[in-house]
N, C-alpha and C positions, 0 to 999 in steps of 0.2 A: 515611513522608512527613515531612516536616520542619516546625517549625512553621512557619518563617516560609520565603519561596521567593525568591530574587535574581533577578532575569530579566538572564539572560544579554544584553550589549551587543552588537546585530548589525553585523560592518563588512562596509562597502560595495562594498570592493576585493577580495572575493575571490568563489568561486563559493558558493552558497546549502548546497551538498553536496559534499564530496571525500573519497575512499579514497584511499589511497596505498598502494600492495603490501600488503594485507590477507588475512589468512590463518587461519582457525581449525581449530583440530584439537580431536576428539573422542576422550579415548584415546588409540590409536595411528593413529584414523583422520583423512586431513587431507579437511576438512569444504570449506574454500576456500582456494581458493591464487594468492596475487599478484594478489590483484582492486584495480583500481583505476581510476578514471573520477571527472566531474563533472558536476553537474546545476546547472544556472542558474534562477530565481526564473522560475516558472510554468509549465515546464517537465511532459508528460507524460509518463513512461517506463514501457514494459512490460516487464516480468522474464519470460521465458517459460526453458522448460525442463524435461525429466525430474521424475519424482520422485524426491527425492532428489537433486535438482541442488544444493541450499542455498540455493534460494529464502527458505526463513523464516530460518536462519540471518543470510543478508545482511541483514533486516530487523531482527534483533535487534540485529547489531552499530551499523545504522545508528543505531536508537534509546537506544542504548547502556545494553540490557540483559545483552551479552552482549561481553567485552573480546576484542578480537581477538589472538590469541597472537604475532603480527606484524604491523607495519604502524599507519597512522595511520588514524584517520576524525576529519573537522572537518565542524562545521555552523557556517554563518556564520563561519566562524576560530575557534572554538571547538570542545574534548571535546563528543560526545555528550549525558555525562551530567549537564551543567549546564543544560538547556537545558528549559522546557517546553513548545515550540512547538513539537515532532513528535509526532502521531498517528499511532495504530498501531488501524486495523479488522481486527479476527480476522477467523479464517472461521468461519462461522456455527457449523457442527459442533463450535466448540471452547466455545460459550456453551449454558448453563445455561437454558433459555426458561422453566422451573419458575418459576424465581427472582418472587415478588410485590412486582414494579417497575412502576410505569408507566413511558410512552415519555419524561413530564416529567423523570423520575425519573433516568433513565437520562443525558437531555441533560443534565439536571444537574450530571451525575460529573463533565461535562466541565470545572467549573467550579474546582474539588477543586484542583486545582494551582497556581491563581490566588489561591484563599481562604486556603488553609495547615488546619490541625486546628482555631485558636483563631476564626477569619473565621466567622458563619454566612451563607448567602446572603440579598442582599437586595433591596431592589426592583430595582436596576440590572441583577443577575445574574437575577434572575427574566424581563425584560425580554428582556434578550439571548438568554436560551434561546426566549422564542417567537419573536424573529425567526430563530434558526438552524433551527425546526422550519419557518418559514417559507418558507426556502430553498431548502427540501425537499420542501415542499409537504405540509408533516404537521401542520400546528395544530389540526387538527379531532380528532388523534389522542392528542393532551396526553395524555387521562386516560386511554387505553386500555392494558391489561397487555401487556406486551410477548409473553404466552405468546400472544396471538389477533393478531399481524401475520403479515400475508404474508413471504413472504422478500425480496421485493422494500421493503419497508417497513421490515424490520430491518436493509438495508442503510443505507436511507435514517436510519435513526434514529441509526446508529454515525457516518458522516459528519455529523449535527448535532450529536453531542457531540465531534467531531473542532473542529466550529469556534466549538463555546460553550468550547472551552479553546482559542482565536485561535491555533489552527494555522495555521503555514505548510509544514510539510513531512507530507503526509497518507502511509503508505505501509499499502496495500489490500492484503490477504493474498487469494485468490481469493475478490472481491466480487460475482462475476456466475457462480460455480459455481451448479446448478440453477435459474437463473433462465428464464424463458420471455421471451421477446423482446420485449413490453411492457418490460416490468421492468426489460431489461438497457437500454431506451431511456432509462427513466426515471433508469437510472443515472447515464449520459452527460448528460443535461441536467443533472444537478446539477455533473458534472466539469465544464461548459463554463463551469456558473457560476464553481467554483474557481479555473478560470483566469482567469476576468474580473476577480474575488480576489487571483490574483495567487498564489497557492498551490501548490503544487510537490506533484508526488501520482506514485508508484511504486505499478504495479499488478502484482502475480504472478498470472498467467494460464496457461492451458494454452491456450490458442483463440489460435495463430497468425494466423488468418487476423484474426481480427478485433483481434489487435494491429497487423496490417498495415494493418488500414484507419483504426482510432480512435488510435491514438498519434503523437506526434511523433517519438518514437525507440523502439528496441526493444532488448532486452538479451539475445543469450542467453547462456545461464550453463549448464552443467555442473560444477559442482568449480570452474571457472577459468571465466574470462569468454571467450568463444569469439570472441564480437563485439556491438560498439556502436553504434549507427548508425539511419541508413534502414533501413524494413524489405527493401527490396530489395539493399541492400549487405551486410545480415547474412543474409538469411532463403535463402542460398545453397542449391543442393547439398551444396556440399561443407560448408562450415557446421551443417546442418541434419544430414548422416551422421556427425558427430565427436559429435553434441549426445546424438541418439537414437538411433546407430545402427539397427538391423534394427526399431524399434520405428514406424517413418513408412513409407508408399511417397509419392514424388512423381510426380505425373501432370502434366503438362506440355500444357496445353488452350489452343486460341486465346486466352484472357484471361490465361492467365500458368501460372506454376507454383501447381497444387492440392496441398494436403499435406494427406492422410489418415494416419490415425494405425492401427494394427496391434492391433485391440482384442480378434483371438483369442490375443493371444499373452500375455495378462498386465501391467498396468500399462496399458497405451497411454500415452494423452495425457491 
């Protein structure tokens, strides 16, 4: 990290997020190919897809951890990498819950980009973190270890350090895997705050259905971008067999098209 941090100048005139024919290859394998799309400031989109479709991958390039071997990404008409206004929530499975942090502790980090190495935090930033745990509906939780939350609660705590470091582009790697249905509701009232925020959030899911019902737009992705859209314009047949092939059946019920996912066969959904 650098000592000191510029904050990138947002302009106004273009869209909050753009790929242009974006492409990364791993090795000899090509990881995505020709992906390109734009997302507008508030904006929800669901990344659905295979595993192995390049779900994380598109998220790294977008945060610009990882340089696209072709192709552009701008945020705000800017590189990626200049920018400290995109948050990235892992998935749970990839953090440390050992770790002796508190939840304080933790919204804190989010602060870290804003202060630089030489900055320590001070009343303002201490401020700010209990209203982002506020948000969330976690202040009661300040001092509690992070190794004794729920999973539902660890999601919420990684979104308040997404907005103690005044993100505007949040992108959620599967934030509502193993959650129980409380939990995943509790999620969603924090997203609708987001959007009242005005904050822009890409969520990679495996749960179709419920990206057809809780998002503005839906992505699917295999290697390349298959389609963009209404979930009903992408969440096709024919769509849906190029994506997953033999790994879905769709049942087709008086309410619409059901997609069940093929879970003796290895991977599923």
């Amino acid at each position: 990290m650098p000592l000191f941090r510029k904050r990138v100048v947002h302009r106004e005139d273009v869209p909050l997020l753009e790929l242009r024919d974006v492409s990364v290859r791993y090795d000899s394998r090509l990881a995505l190919e020709g992906i390109s799309f734009q997302l507008e400031v508030g904006e929800r989109l669901a990344v659905v897809g295979p595993n192995g479709a390049g779900k994380s991958t598109l998220f790294k390039v977008i945060a610009g951890v990882l340089d696209p071997g072709s192709g552009a990404v701008t945020v705000a008409g800017h590189c990626p990498g200049g920018h400290i206004c995109i948050a990235y929530v892992p998935q749970r499975s990839n953090v440390d819950w050992s770790f002796p942090v508190t939840v304080a502790d933790v919204v804190m980090m989010g602060r870290f980009g804003q202060l630089g190495l030489l900055r320590r935090p001070g009343t303002r930033d201490r401020e700010l973190v209990r209203q982002c745990l506020g948000v969330v509906r976690m202040v009661d939780l300040a001092d509690r270890q992070i190794s004794e939350l729920s999973g539902g609660q660890q999601q919420r705590m990684f979104i308040a350090r997404s907005l103690a470091q005044e993100a505007e582009l949040m992108l959620m790697d599967e934030p509502l895997a193993g959650l129980d249905v409380p939990a995943q509701e509790e999620i969603f009232n924090v997203l609708d705050e987001l959007r009242r925020r005005r904050v822009t959030v890409m969520v990679a899911t495996h749960d179709l259905n419920m990206a057809a019902e809780r998002f503005d737009r839906v992505m699917l992705l295999n290697g390349r971008l298959i389609g963009l859209g209404r979930p009903e314009e992408v969440f096709t047949p024919d769509h849906l067999q190029e994506a997953y092939g033999g790994q879905l059946r769709l049942v087709q019920t008086e309410e619409g098209l059901m997609v069940l996912s093929d879970t003796c066969c290895g991977g599923g959904l």
